[in-house]
C-alpha positions, -999 to 999 in steps of 0.1 A, spaced: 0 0 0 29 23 5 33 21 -35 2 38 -40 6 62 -14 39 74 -31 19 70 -68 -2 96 -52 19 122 -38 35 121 -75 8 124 -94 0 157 -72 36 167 -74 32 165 -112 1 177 -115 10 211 -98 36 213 -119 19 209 -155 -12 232 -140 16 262 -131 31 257 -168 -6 256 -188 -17 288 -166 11 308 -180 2 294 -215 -31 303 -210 -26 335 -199 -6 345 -234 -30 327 -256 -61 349 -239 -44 381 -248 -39 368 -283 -72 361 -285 -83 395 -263 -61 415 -294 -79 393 -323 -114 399 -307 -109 432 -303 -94 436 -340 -129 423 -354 -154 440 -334 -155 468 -365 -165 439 -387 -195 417 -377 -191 392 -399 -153 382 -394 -164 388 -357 -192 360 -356 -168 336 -376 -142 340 -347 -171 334 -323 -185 304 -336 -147 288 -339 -143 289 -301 -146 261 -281 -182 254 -264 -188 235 -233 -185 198 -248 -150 207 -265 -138 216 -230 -148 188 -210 -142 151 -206 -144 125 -183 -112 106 -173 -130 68 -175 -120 45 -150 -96 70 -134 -93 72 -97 -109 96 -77 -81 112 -58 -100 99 -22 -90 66 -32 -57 76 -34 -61 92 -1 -78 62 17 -53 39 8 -30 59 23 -49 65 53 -54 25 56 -13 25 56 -11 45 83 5 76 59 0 109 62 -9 132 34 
């Protein structure tokens, strides 16, 4: 059970990780996208075209099937005796 204890602390050390690197990404692609919106606002056309490219709802989320819920991870560890 220790394994999966130590599986867990690594997938949080890595996910922290990846989630500080795709904020700063997503904070440059929002002002490109900020500048091109703001480009097109004098032309309605070009504007609803850029509009109607952007992601919806469905295109931004997913569901992970069969992964673990992260209080698995944490009761497993908990049944070791670890502390998180």
């Amino acid at each position: 059970m220790r394994v999966k204890a130590l599986i867990a602390l690594l997938t949080v050390v890595a996910s922290t990780a990846l989630s500080a690197t795709s904020r700063s990404a997503a904070k440059g692609g929002e002002a490109r996208t900020a500048r091109e919106m703001q480009a097109l606002k004098a032309d309605p056309l070009r504007l609803r075209n850029f509009l109607r490219a952007m992601p919806k709802g469905g295109d931004l989320h997913n569901h992970l099937s069969g992964a673990v819920y992260a209080e698995s991870y944490l009761q497993w560890a908990a049944d070791d005796g670890d502390c998180i």
